[in-house]
mmCIF file of the N, C-alpha and C atoms, coordinates in Angstrom:
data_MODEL
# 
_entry.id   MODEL 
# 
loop_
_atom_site.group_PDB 
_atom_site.id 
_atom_site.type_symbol 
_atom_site.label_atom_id 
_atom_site.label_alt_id 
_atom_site.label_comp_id 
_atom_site.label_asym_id 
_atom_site.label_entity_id 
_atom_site.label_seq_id 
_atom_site.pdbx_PDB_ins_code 
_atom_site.Cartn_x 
_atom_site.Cartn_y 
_atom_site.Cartn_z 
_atom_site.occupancy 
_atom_site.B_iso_or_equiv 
_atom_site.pdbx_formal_charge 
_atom_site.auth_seq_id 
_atom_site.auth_comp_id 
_atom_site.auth_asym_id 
_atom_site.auth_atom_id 
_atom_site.pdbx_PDB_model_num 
ATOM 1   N N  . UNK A 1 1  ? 9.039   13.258  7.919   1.00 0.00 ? 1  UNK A N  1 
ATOM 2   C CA . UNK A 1 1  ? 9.346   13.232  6.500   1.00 0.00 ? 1  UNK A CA 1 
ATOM 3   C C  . UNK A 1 1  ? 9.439   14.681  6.022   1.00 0.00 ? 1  UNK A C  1 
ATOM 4   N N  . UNK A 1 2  ? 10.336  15.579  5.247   1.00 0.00 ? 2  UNK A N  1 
ATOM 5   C CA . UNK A 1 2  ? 10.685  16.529  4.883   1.00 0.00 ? 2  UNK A CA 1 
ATOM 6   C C  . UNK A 1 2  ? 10.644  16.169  3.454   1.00 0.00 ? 2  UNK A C  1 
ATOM 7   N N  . UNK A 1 3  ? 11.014  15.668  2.439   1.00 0.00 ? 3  UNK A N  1 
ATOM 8   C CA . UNK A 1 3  ? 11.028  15.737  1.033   1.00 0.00 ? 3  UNK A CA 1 
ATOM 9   C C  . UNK A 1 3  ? 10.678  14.394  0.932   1.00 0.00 ? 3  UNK A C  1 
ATOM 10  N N  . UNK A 1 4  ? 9.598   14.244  -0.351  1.00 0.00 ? 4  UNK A N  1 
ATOM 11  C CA . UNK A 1 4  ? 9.420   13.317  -0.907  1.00 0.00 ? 4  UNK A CA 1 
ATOM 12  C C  . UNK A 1 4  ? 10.941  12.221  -1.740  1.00 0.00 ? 4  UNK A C  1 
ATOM 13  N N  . UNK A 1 5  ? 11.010  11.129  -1.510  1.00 0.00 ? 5  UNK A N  1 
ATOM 14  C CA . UNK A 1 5  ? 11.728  10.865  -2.312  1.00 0.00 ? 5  UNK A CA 1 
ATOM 15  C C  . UNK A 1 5  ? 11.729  10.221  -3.757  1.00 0.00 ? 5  UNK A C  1 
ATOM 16  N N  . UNK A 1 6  ? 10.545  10.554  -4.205  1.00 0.00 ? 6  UNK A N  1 
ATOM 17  C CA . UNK A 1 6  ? 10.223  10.362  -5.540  1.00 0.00 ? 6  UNK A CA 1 
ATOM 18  C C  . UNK A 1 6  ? 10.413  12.480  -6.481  1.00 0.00 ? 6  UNK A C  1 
ATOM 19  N N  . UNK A 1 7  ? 9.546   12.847  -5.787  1.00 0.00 ? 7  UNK A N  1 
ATOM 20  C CA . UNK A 1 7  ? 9.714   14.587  -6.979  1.00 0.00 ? 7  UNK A CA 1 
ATOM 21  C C  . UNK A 1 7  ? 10.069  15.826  -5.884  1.00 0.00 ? 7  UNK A C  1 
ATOM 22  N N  . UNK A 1 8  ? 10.598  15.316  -5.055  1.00 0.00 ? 8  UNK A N  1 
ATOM 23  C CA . UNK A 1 8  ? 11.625  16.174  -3.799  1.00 0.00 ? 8  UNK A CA 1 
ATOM 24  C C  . UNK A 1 8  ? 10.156  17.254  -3.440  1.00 0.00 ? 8  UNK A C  1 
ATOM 25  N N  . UNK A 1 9  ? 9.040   17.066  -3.399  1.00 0.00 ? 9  UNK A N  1 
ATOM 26  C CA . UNK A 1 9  ? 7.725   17.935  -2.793  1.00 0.00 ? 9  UNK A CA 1 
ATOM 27  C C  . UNK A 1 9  ? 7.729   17.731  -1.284  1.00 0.00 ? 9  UNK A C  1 
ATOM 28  N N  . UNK A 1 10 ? 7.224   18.901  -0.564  1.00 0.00 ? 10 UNK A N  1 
ATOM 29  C CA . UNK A 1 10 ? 6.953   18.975  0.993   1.00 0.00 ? 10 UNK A CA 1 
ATOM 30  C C  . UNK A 1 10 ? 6.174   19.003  1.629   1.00 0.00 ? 10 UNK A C  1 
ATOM 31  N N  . UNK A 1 11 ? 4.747   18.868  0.842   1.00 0.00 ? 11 UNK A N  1 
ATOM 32  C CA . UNK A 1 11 ? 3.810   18.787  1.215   1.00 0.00 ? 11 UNK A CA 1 
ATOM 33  C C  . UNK A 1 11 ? 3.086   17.225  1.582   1.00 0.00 ? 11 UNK A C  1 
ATOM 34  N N  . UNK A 1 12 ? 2.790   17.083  2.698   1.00 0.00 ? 12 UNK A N  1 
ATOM 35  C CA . UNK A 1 12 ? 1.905   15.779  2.867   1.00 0.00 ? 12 UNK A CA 1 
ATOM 36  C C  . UNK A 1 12 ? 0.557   15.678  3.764   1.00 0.00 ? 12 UNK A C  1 
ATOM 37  N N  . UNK A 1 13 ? 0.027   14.259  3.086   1.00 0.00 ? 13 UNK A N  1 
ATOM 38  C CA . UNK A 1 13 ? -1.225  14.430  3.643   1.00 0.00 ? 13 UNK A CA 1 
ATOM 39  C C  . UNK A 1 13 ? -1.399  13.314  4.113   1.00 0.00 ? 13 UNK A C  1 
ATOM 40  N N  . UNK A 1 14 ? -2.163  12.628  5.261   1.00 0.00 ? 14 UNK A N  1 
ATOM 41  C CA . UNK A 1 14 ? -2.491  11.587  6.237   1.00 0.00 ? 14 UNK A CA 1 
ATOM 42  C C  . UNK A 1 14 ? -3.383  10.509  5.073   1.00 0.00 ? 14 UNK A C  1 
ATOM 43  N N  . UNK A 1 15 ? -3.760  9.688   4.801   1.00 0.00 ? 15 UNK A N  1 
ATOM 44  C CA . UNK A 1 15 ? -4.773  9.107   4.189   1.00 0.00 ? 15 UNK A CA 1 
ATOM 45  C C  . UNK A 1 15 ? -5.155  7.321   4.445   1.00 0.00 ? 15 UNK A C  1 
ATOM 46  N N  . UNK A 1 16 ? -5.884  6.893   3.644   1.00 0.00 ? 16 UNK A N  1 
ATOM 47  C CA . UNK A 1 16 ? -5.683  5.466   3.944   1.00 0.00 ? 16 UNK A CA 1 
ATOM 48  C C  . UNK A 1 16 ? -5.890  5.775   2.607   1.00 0.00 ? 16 UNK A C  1 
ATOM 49  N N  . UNK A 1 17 ? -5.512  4.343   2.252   1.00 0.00 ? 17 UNK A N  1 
ATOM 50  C CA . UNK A 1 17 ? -5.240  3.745   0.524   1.00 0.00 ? 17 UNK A CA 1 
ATOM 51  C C  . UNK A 1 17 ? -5.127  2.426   0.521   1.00 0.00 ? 17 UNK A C  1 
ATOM 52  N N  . UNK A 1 18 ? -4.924  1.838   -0.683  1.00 0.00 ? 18 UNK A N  1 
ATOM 53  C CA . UNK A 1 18 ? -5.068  0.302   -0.863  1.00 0.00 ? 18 UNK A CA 1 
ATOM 54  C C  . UNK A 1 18 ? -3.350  0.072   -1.533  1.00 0.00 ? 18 UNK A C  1 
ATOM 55  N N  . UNK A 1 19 ? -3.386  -1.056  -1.917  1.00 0.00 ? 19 UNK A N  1 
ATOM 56  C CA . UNK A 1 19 ? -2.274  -1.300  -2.425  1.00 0.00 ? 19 UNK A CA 1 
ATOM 57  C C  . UNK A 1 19 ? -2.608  -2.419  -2.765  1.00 0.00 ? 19 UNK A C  1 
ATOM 58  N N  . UNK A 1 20 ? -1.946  -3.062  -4.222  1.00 0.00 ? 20 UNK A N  1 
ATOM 59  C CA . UNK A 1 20 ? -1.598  -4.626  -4.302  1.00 0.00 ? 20 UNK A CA 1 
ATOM 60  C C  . UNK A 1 20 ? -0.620  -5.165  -4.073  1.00 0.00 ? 20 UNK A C  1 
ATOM 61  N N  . UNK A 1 21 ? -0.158  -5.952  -3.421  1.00 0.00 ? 21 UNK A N  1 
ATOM 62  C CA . UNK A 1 21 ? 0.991   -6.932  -3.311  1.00 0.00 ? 21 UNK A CA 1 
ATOM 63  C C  . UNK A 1 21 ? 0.893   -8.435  -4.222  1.00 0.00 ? 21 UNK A C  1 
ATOM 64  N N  . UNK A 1 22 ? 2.572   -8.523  -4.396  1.00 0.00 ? 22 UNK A N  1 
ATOM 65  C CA . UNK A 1 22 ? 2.282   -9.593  -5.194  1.00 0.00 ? 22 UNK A CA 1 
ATOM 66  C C  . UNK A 1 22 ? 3.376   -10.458 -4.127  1.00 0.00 ? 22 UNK A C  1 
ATOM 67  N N  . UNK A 1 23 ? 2.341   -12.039 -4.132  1.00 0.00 ? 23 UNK A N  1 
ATOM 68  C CA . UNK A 1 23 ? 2.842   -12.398 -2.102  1.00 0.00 ? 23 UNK A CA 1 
ATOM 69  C C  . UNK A 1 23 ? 2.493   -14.219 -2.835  1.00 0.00 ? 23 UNK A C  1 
ATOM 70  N N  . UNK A 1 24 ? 3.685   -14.851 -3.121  1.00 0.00 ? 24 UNK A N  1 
ATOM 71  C CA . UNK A 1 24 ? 3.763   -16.120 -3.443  1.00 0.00 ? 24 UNK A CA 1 
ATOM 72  C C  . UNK A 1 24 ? 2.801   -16.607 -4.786  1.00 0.00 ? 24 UNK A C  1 
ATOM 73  N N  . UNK A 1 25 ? 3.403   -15.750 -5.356  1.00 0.00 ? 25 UNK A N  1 
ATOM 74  C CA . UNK A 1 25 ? 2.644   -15.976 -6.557  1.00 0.00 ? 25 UNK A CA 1 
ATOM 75  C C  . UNK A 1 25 ? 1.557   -16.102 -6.940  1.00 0.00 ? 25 UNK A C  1 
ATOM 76  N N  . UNK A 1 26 ? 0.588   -14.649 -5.828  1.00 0.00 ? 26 UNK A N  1 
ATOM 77  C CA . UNK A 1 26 ? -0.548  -14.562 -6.376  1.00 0.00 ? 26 UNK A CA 1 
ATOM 78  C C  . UNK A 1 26 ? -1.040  -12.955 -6.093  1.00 0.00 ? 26 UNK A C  1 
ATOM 79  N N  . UNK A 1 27 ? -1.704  -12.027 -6.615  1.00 0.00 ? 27 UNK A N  1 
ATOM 80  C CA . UNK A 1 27 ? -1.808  -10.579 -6.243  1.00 0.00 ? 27 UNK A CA 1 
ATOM 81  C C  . UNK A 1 27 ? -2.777  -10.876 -4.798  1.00 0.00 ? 27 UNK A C  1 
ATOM 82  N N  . UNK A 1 28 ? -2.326  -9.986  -4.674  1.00 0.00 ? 28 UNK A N  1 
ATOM 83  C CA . UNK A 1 28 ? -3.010  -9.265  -2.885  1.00 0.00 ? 28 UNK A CA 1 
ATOM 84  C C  . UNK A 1 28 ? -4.070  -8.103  -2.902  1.00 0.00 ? 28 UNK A C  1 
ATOM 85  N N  . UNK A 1 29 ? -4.911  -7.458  -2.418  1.00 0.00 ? 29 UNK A N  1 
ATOM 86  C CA . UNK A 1 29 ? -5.154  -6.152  -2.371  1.00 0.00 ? 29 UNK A CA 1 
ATOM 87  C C  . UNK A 1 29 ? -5.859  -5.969  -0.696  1.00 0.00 ? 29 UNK A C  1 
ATOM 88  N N  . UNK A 1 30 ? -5.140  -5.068  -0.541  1.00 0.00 ? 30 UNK A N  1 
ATOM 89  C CA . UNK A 1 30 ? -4.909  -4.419  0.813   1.00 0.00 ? 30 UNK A CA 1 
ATOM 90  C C  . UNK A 1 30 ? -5.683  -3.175  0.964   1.00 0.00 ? 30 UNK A C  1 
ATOM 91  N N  . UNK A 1 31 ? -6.793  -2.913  1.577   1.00 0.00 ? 31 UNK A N  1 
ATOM 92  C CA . UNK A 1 31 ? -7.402  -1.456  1.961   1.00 0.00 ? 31 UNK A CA 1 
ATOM 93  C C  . UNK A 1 31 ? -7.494  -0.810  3.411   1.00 0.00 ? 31 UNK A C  1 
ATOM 94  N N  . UNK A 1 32 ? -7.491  0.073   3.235   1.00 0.00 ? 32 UNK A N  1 
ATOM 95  C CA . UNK A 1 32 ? -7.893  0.929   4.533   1.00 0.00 ? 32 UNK A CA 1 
ATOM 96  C C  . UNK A 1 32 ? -6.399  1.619   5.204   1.00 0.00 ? 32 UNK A C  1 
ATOM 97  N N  . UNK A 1 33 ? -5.401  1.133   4.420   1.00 0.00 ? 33 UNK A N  1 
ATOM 98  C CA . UNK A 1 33 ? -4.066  1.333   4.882   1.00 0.00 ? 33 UNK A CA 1 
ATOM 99  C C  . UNK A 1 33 ? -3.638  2.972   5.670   1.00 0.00 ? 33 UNK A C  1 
ATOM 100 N N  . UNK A 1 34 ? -3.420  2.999   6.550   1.00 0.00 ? 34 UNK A N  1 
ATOM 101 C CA . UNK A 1 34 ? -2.650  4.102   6.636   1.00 0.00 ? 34 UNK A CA 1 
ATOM 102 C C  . UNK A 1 34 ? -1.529  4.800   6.208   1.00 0.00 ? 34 UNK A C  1 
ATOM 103 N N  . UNK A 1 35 ? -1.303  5.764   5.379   1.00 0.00 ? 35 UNK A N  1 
ATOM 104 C CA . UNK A 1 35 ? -0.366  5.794   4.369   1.00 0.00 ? 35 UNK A CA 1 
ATOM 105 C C  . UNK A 1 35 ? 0.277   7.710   5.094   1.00 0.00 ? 35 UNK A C  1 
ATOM 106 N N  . UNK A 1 36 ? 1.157   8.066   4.530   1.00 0.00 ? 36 UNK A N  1 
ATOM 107 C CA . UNK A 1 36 ? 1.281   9.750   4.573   1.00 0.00 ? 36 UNK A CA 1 
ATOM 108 C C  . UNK A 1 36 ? 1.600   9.480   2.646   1.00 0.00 ? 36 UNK A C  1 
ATOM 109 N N  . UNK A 1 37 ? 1.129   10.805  1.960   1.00 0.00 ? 37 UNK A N  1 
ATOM 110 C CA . UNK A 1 37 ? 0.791   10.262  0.752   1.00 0.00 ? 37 UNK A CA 1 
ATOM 111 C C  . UNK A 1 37 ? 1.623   12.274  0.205   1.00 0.00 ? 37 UNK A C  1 
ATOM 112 N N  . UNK A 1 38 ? 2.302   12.293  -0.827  1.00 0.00 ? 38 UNK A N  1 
ATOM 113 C CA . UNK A 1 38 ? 2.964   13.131  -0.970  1.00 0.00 ? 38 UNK A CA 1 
ATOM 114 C C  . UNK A 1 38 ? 2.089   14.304  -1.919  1.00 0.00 ? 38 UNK A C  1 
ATOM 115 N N  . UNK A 1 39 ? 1.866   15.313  -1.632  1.00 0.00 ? 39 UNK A N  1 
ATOM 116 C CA . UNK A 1 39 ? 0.337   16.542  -2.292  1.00 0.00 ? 39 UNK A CA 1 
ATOM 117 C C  . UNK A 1 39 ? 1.077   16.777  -3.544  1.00 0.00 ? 39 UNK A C  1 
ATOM 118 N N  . UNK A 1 40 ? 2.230   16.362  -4.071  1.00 0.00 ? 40 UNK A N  1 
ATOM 119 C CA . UNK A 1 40 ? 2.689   17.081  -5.280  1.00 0.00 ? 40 UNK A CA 1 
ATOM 120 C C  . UNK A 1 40 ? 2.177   15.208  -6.447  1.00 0.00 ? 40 UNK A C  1 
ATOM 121 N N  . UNK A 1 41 ? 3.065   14.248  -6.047  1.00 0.00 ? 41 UNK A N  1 
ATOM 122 C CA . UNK A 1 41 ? 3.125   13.773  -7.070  1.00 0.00 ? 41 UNK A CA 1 
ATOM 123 C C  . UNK A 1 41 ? 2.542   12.403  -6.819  1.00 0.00 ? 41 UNK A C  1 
ATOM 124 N N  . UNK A 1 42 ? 1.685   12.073  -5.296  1.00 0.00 ? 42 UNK A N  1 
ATOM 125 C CA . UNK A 1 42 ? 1.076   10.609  -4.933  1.00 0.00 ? 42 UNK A CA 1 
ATOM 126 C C  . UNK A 1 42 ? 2.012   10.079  -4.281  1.00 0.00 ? 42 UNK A C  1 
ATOM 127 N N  . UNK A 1 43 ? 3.200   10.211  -4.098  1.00 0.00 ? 43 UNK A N  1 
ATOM 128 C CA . UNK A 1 43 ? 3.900   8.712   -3.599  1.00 0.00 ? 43 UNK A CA 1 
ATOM 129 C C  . UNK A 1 43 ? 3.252   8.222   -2.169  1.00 0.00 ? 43 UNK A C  1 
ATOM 130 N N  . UNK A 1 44 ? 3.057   6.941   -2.011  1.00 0.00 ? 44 UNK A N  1 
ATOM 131 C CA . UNK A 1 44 ? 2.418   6.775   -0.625  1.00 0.00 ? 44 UNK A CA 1 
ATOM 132 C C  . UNK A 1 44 ? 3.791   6.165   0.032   1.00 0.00 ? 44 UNK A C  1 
ATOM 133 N N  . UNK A 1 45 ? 3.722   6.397   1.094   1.00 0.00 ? 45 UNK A N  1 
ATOM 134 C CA . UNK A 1 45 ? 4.598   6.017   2.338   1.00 0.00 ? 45 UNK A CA 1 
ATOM 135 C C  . UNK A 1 45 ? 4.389   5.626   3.870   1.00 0.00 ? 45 UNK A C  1 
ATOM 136 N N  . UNK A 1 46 ? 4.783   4.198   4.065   1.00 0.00 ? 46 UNK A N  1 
ATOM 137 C CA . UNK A 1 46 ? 3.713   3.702   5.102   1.00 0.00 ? 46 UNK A CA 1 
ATOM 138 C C  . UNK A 1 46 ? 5.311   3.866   6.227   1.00 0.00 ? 46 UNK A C  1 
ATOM 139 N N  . UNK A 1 47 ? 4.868   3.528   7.261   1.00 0.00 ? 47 UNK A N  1 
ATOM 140 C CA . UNK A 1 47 ? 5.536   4.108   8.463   1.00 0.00 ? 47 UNK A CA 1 
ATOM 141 C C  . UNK A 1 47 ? 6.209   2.630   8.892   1.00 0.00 ? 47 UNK A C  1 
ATOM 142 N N  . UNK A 1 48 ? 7.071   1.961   9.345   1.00 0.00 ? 48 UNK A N  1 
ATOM 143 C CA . UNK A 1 48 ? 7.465   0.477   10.463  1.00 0.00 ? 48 UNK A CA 1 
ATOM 144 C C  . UNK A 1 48 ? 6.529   -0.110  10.661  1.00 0.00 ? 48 UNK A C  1 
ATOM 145 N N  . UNK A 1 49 ? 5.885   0.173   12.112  1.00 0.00 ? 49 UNK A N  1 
ATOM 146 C CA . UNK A 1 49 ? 4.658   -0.094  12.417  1.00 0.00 ? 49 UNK A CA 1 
ATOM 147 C C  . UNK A 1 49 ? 3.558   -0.991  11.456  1.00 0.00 ? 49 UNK A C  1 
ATOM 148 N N  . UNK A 1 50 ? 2.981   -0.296  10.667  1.00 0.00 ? 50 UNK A N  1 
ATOM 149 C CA . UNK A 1 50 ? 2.425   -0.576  9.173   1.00 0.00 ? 50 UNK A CA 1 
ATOM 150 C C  . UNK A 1 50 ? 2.525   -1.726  8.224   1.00 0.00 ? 50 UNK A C  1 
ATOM 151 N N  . UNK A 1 51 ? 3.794   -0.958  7.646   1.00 0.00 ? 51 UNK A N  1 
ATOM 152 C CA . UNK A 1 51 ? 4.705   -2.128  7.209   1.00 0.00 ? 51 UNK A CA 1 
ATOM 153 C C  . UNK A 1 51 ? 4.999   -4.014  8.060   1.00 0.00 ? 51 UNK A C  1 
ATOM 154 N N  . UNK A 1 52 ? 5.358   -3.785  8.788   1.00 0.00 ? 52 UNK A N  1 
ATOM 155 C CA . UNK A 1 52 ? 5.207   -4.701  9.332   1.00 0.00 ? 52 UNK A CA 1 
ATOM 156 C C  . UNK A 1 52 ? 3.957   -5.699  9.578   1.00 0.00 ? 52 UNK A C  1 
ATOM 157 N N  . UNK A 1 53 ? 2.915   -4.637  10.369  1.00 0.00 ? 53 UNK A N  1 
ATOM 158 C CA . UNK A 1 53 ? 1.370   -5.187  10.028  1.00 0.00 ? 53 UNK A CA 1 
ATOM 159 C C  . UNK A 1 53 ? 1.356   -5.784  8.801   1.00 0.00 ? 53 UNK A C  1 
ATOM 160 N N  . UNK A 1 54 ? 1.451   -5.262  7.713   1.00 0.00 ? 54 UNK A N  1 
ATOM 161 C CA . UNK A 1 54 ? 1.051   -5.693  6.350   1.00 0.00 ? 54 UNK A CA 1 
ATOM 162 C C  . UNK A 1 54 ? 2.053   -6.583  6.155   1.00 0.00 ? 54 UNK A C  1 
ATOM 163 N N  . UNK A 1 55 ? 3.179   -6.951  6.260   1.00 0.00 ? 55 UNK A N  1 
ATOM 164 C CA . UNK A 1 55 ? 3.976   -8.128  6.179   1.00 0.00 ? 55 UNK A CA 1 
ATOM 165 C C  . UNK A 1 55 ? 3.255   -9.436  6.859   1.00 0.00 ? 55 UNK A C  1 
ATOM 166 N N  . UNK A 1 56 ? 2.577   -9.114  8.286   1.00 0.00 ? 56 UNK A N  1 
ATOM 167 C CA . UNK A 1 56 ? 1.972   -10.503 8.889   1.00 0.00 ? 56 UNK A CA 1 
ATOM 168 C C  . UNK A 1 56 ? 1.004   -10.839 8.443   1.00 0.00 ? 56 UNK A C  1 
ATOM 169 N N  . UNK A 1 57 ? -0.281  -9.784  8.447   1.00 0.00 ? 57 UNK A N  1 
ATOM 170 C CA . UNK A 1 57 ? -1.236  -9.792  7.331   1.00 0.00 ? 57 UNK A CA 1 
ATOM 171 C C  . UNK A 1 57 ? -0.640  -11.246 6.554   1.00 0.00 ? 57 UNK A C  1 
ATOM 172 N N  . UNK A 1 58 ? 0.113   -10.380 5.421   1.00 0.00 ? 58 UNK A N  1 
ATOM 173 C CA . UNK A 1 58 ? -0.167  -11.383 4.136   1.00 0.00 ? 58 UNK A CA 1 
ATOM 174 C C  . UNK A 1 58 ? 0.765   -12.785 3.839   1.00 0.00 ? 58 UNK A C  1 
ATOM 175 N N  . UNK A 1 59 ? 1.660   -13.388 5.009   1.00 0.00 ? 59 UNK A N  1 
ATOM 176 C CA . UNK A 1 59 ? 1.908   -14.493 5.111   1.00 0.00 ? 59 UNK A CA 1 
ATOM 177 C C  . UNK A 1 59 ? 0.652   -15.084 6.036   1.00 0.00 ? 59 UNK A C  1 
ATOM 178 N N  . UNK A 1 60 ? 0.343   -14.634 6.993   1.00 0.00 ? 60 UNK A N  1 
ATOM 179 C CA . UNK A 1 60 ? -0.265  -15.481 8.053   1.00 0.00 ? 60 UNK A CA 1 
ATOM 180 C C  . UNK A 1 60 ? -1.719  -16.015 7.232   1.00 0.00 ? 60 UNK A C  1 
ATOM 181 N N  . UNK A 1 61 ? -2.150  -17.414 7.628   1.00 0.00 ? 61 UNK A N  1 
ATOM 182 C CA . UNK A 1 61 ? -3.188  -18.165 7.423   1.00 0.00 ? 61 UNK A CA 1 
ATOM 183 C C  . UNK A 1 61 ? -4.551  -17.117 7.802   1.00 0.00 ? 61 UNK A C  1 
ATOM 184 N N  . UNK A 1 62 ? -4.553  -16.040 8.155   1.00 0.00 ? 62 UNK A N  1 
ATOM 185 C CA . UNK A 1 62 ? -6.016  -15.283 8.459   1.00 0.00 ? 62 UNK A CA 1 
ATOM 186 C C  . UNK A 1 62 ? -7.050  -15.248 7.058   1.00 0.00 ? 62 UNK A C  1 
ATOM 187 N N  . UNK A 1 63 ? -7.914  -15.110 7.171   1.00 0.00 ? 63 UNK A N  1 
ATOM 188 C CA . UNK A 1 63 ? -8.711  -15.637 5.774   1.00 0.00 ? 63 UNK A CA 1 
ATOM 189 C C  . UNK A 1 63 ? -9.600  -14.323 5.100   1.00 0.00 ? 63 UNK A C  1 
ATOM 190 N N  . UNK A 1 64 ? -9.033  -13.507 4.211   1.00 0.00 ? 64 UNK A N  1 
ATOM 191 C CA . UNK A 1 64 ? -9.083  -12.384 3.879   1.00 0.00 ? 64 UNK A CA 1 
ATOM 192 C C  . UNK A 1 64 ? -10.965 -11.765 3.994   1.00 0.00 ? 64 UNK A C  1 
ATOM 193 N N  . UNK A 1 65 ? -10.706 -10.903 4.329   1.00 0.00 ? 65 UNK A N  1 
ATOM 194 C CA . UNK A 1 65 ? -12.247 -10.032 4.429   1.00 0.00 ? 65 UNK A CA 1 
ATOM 195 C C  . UNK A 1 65 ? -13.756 -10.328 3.196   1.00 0.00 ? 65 UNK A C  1 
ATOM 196 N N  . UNK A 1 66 ? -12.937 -10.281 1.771   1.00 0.00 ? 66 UNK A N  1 
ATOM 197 C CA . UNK A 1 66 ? -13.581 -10.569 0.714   1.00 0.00 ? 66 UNK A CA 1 
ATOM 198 C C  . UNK A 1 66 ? -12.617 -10.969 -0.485  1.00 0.00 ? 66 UNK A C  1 
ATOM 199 N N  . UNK A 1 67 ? -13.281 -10.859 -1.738  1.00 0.00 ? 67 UNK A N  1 
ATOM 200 C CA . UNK A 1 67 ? -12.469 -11.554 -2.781  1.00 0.00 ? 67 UNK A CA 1 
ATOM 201 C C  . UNK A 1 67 ? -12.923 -10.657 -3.962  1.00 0.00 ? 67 UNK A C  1 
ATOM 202 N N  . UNK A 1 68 ? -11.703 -10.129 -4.965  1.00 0.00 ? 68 UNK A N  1 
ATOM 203 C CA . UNK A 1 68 ? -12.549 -9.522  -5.652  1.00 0.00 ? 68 UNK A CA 1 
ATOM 204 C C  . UNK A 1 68 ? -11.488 -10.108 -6.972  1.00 0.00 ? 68 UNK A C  1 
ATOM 205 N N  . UNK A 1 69 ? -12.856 -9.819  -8.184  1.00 0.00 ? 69 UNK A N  1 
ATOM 206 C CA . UNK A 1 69 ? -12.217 -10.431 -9.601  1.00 0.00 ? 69 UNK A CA 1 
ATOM 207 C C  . UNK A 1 69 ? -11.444 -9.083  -9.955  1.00 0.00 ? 69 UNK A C  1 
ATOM 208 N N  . UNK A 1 70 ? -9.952  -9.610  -10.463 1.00 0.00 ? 70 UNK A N  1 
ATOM 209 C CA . UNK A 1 70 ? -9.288  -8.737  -11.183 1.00 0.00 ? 70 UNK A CA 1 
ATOM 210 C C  . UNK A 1 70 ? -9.026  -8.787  -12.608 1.00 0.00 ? 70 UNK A C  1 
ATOM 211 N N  . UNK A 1 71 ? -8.471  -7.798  -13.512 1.00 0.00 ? 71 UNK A N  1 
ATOM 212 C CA . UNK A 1 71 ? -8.843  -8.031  -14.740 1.00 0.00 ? 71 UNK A CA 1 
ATOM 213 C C  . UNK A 1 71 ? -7.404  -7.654  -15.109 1.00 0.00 ? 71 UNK A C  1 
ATOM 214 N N  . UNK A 1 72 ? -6.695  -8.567  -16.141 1.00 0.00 ? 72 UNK A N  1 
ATOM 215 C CA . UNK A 1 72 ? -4.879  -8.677  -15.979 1.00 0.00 ? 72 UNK A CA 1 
ATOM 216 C C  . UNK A 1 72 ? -5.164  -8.166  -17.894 1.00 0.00 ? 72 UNK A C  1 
ATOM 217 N N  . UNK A 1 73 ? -3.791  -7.047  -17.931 1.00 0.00 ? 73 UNK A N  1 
ATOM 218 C CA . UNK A 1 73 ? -4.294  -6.651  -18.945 1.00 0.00 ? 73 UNK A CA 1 
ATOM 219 C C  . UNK A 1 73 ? -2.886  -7.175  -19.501 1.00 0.00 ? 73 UNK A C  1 
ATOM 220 N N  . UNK A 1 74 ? -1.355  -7.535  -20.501 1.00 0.00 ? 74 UNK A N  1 
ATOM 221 C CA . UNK A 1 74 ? -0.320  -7.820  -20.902 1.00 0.00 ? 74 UNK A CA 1 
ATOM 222 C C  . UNK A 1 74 ? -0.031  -6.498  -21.931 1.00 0.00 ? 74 UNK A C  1 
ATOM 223 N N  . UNK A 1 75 ? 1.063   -5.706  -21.447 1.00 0.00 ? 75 UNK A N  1 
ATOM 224 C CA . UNK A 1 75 ? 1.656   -4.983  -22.843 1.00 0.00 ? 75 UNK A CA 1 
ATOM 225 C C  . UNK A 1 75 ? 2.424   -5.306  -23.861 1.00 0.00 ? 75 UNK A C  1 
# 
């Protein structure tokens, strides 16, 4: 990766992060992710590999780690 494609920055950093997905009409949240994450403006960017993982993840019947209450705010 050479430029971000969100604020064209060149700097990156390795990290894990979370994410929510929204996966048959209900939110998701995903941690520990491996991400490369952009030092100027955040954008995270997950690699094939990854991506994919997290695609089987969240169709397949596996029965998530924990459950946490979320709090839905409307603008």
């Amino acid at each position: 990766m050479s430029k971000c494609e969100v604020c064209g920055g060149s700097e990156f950093r390795r990290e894990e992060v979370e994410e929510v997905f929204h996966v048959d009409k209900r939110y998701v949240l995903v941690e520990h992710i491996p991400a490369t994450v952009c030092a100027q403006c955040g954008e995270k960017t997950f690699d094939a590999e990854t991506t994919e993982g997290i695609r089987l993840m969240l169709h397949s019947q596996r029965a998530p780690a924990r459950a946490v209450e979320m709090e839905v705010f409307a603008f």
